[in-house]
C-alpha positions as YAML, in Angstrom:
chain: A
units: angstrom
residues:
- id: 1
  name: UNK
  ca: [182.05, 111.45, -67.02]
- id: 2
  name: UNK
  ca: [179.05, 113.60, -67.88]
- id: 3
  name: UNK
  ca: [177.20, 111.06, -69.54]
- id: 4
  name: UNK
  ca: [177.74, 108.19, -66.41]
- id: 5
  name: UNK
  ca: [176.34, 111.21, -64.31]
- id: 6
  name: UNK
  ca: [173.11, 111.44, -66.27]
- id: 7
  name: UNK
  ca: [173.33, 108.08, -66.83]
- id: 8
  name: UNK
  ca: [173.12, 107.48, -62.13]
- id: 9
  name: UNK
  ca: [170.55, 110.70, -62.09]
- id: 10
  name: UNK
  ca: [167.91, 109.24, -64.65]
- id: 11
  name: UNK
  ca: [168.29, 105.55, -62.90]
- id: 12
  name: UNK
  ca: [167.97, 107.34, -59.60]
- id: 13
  name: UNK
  ca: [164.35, 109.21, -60.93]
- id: 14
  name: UNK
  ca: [162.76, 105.81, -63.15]
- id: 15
  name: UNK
  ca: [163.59, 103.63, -59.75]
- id: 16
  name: UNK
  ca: [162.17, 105.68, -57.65]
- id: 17
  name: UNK
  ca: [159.28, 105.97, -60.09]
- id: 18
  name: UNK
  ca: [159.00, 102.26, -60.68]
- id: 19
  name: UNK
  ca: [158.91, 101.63, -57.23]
- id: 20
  name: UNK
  ca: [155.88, 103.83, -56.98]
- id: 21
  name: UNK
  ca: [153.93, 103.06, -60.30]
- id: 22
  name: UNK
  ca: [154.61, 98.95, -59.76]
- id: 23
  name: UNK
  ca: [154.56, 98.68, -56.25]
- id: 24
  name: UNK
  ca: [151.55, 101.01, -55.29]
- id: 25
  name: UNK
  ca: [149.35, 99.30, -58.77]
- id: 26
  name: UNK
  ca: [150.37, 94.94, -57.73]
- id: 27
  name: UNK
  ca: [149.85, 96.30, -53.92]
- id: 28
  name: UNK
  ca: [146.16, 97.47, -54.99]
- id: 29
  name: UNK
  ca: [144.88, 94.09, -56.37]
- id: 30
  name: UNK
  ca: [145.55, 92.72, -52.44]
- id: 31
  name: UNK
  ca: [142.17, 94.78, -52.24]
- id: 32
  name: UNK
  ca: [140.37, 92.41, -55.06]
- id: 33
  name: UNK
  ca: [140.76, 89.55, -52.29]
- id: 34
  name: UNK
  ca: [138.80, 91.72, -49.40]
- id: 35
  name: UNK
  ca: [136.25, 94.23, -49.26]
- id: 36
  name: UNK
  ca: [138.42, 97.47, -50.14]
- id: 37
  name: UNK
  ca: [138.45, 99.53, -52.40]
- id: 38
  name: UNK
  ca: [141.45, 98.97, -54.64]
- id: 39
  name: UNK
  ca: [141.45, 103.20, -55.25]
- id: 40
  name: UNK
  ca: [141.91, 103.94, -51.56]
- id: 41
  name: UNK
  ca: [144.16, 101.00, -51.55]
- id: 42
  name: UNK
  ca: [146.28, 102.22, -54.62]
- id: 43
  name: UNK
  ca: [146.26, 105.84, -52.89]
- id: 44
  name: UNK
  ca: [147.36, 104.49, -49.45]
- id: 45
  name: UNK
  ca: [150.00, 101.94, -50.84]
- id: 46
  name: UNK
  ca: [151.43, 105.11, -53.00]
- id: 47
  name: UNK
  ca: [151.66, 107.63, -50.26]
- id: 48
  name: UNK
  ca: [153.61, 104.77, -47.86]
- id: 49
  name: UNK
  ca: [156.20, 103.89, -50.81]
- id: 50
  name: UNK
  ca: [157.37, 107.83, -51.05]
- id: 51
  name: UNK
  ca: [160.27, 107.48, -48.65]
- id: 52
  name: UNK
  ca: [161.05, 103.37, -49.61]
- id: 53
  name: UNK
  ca: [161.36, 104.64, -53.15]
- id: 54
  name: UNK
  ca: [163.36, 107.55, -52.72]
- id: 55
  name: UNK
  ca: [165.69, 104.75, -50.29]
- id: 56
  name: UNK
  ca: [165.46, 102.29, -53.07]
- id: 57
  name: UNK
  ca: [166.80, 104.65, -56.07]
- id: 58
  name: UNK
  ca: [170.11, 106.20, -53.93]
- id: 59
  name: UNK
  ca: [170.82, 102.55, -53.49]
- id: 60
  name: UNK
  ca: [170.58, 102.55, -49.29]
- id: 61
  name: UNK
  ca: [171.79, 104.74, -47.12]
- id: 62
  name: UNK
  ca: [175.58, 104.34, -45.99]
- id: 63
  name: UNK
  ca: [176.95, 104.14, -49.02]
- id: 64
  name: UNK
  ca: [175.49, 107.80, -49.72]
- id: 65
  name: UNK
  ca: [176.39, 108.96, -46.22]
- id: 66
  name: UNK
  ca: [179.86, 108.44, -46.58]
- id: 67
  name: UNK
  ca: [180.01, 110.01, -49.98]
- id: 68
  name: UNK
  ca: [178.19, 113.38, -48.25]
- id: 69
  name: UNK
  ca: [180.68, 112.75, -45.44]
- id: 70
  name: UNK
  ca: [183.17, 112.90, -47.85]
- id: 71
  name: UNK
  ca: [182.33, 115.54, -49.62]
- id: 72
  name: UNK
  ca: [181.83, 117.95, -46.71]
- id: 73
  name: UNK
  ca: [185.13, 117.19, -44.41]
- id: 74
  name: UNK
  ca: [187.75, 115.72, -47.25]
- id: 75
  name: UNK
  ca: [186.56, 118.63, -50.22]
- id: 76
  name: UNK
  ca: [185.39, 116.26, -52.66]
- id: 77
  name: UNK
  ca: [182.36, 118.77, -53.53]
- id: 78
  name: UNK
  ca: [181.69, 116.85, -56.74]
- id: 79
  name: UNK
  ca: [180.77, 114.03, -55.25]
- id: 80
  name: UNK
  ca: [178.54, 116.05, -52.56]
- id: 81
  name: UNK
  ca: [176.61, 117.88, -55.87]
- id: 82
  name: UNK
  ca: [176.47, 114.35, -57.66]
- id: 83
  name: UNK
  ca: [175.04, 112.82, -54.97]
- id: 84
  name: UNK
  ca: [172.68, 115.55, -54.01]
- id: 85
  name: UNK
  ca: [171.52, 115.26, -57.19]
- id: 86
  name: UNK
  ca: [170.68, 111.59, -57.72]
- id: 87
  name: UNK
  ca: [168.99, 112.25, -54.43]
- id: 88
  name: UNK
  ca: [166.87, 115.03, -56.01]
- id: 89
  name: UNK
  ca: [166.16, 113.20, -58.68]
- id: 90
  name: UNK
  ca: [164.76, 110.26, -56.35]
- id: 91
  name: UNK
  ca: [162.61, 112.66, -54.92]
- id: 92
  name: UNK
  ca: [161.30, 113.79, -57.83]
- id: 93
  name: UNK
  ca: [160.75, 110.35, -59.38]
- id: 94
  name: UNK
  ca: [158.70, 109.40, -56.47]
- id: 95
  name: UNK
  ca: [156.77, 112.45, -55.80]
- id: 96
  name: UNK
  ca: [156.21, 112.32, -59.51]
- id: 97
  name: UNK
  ca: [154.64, 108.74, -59.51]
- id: 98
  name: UNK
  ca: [153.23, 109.77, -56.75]
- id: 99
  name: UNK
  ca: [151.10, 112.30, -58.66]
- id: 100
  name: UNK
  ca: [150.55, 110.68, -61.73]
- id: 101
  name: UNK
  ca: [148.42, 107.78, -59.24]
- id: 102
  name: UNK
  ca: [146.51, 110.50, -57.51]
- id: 103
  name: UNK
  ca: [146.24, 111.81, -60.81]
- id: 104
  name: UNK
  ca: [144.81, 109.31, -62.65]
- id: 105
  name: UNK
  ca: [142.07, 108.05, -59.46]
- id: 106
  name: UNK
  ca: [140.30, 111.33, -59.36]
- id: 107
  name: UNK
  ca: [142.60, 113.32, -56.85]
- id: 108
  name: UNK
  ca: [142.80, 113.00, -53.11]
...
């Protein structure tokens, strides 16, 4: 039980960093074919993928509503905490590909 938990919590934080890192660095070399700067591009592409990512890792949204739903009006408050905390964990895997990009091009 514990270990599937980690196991949906660390897939929740490498998607949403994937989806950050890969999306935001193959969206950048769009800039190679015009007259941008693939740095602002990379920057711009990574702020706009915050929310997909963190959308992408819980797996979409209804599925997770109904678990909340569930957790709040049937009592099932371990699947409320498990599922606040693969959505945690989205948000940090985005917001921490997020900063490794700004990171790495010199800062905003």
């Amino acid at each position: 039980m514990v270990q599937r938990i980690a196991r949906e919590i660390l897939l929740a934080f490498f998607s949403a960093l994937g989806v950050i890192l890969g999306g935001s660095i193959i969206g950048s070399l769009a800039a190679l074919f015009t007259s941008f700067s693939p740095i602002s591009m990379l920057r711009d592409l990574a702020k706009m993928f915050r929310l997909w990512a963190i959308l992408v890792a819980i797996g979409g949204t209804f599925p997770t509503i109904r678990i909340i739903e569930s957790g709040l009006f049937y009592g099932q408050i371990g699947a409320l905490i498990r599922q606040l905390a693969i959505i945690v964990s989205a948000l940090l895997g985005a917001y921490v590909g997020y900063w490794i990009l700004i990171t790495l091009t010199g800062g905003e």
